[in-house]
KELOLUM-533445 format. One record per residue: residue number from 1; y, z, x of N, C-alpha, C in turn. Coordinates in nm, 3 decimals, padded with zeros to 5 digits. Layout:
<sites>
SITE     n      n_c2      n_c3      n_c1     ca_c2     ca_c3     ca_c1      c_c2      c_c3      c_c1
SITE   NUM         Y         Z         X         Y         Z         X         Y         Z         X
...
</sites>
This chain:
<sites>
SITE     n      n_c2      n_c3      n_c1     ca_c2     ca_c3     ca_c1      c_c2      c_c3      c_c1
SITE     1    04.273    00.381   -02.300    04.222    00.257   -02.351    04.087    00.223   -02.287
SITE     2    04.083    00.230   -02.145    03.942    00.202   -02.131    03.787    00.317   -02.127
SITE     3    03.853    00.416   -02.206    03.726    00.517   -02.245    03.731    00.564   -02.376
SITE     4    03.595    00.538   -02.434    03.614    00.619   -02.572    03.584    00.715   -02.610
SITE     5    03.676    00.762   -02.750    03.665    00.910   -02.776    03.515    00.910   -02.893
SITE     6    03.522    01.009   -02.889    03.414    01.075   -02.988    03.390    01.061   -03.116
SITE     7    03.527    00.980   -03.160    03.504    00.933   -03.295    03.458    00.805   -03.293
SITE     8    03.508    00.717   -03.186    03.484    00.573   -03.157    03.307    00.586   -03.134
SITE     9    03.248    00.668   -03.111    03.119    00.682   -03.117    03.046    00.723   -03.253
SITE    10    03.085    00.815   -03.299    03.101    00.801   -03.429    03.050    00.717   -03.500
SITE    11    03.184    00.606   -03.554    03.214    00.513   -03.600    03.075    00.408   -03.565
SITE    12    03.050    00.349   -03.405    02.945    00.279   -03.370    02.832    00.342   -03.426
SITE    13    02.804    00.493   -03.417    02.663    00.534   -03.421    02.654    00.483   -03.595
SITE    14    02.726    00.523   -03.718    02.723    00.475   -03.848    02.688    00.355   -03.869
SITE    15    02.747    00.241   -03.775    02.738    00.109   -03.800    02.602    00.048   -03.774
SITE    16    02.539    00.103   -03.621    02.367    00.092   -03.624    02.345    00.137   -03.697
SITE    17    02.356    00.239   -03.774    02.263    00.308   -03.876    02.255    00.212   -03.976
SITE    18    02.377    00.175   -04.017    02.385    00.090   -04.135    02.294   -00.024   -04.102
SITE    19    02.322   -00.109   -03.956    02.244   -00.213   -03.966    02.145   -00.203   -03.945
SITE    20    02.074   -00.155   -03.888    01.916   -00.102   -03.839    01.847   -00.040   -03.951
SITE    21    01.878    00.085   -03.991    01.859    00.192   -04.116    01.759    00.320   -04.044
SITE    22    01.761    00.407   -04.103    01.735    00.530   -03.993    01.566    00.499   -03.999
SITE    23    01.503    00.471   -04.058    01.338    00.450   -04.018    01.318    00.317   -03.907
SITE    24    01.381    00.235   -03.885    01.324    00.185   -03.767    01.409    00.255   -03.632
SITE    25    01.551    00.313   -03.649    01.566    00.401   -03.552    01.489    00.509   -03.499
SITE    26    01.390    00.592   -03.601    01.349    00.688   -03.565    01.192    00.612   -03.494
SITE    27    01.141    00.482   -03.551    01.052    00.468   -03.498    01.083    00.391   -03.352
SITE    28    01.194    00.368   -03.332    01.247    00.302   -03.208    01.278    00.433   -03.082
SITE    29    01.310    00.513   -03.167    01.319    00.662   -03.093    01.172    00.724   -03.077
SITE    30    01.054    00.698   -03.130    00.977    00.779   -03.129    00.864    00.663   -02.949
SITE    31    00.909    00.521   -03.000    00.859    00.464   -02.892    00.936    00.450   -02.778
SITE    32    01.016    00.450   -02.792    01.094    00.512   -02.639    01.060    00.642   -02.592
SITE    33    01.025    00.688   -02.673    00.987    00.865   -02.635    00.880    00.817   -02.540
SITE    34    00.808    00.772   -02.601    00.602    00.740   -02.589    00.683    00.629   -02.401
SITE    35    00.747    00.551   -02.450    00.725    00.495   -02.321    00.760    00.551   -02.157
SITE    36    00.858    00.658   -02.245    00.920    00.716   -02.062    00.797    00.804   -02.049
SITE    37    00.705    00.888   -02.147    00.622    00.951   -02.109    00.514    00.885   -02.024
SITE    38    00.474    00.763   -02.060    00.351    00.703   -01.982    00.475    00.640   -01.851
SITE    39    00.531    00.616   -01.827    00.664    00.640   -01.705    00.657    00.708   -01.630
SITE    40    00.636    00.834   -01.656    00.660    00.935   -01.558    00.480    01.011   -01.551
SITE    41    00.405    00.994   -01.653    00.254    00.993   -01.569    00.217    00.876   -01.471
SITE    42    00.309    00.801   -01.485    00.218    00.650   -01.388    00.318    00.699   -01.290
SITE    43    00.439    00.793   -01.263    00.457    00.802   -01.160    00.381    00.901   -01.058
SITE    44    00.347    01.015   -01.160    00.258    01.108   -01.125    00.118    01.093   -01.091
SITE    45    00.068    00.983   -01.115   -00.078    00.959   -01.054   -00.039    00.885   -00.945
SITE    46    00.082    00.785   -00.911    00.111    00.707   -00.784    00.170    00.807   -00.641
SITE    47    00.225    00.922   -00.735    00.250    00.990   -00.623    00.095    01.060   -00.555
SITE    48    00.020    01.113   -00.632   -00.070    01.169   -00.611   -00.190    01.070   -00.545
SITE    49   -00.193    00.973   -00.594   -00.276    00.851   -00.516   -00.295    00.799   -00.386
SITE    50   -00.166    00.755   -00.324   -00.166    00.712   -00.219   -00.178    00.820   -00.156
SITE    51   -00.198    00.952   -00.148   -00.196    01.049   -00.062   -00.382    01.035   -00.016
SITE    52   -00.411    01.077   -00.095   -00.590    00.982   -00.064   -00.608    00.864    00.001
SITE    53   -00.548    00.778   -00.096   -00.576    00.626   -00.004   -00.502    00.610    00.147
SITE    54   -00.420    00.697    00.156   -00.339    00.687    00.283   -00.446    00.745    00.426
SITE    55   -00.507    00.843    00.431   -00.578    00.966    00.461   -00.736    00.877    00.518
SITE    56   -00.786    00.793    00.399   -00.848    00.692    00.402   -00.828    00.548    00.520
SITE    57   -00.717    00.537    00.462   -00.656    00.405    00.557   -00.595    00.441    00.695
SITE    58   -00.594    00.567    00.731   -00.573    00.589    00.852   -00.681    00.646    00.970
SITE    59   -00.753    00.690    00.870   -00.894    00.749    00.959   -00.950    00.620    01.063
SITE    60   -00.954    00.479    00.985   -01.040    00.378    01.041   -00.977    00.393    01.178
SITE    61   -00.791    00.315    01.176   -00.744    00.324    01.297   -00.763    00.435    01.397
SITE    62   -00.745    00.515    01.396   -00.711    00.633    01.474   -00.838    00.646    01.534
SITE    63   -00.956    00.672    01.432   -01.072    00.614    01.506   -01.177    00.547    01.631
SITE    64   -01.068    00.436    01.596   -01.100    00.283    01.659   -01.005    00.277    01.774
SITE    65   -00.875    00.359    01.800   -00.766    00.392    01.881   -00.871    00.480    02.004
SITE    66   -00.900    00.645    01.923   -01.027    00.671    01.999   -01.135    00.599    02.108
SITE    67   -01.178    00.549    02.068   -01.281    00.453    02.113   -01.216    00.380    02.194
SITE    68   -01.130    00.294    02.183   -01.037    00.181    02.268   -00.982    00.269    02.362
SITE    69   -00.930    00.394    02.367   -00.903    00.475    02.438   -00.963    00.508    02.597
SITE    70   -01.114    00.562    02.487   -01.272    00.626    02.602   -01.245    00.495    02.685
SITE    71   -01.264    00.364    02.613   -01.346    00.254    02.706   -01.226    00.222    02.806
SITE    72   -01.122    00.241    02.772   -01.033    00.207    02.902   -00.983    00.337    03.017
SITE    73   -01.002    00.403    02.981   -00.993    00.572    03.066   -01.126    00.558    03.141
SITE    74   -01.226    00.533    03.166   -01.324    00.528    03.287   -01.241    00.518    03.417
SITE    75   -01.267    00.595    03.497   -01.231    00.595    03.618   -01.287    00.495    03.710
SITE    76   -01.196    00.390    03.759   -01.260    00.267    03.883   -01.300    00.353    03.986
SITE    77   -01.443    00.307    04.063   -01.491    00.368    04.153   -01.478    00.265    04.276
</sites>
């Protein structure tokens, strides 16, 4: 009772058809297509992105760590 079989899908998939009708399904299918694609390029330029901007945003510190470093390492005479 609480899982359905394959006809019970079936049955549902006919009934969207009926109410919807297969041309706005297919154009509902064709923009879902279109949207996971720009999905998974916007994930692919974010992965690829911050690897630059990261590289960028760490140079300043480490830098400036450097420096803060020299000026306190002088030896008291």
């Amino acid at each position: 009772m609480g899982s359905f079989s394959t006809m019970h899908w079936l049955i549902v998939l006919v009934i969207v058809a009926l109410v919807f009708g297969t041309r706005k399904l297919g154009s509902f299918g064709s923009d879902l297509g279109s949207a996971i694609k720009g999905f998974k390029d916007g994930i692919r330029e974010a992965e690829l992105e911050p690897v630059s901007a990261e590289k960028a945003d760490t140079a300043k510190p480490v830098a400036a760590l450097n420096d803060a470093q020299q000026t306190h390492a002088t030896p008291k005479q």
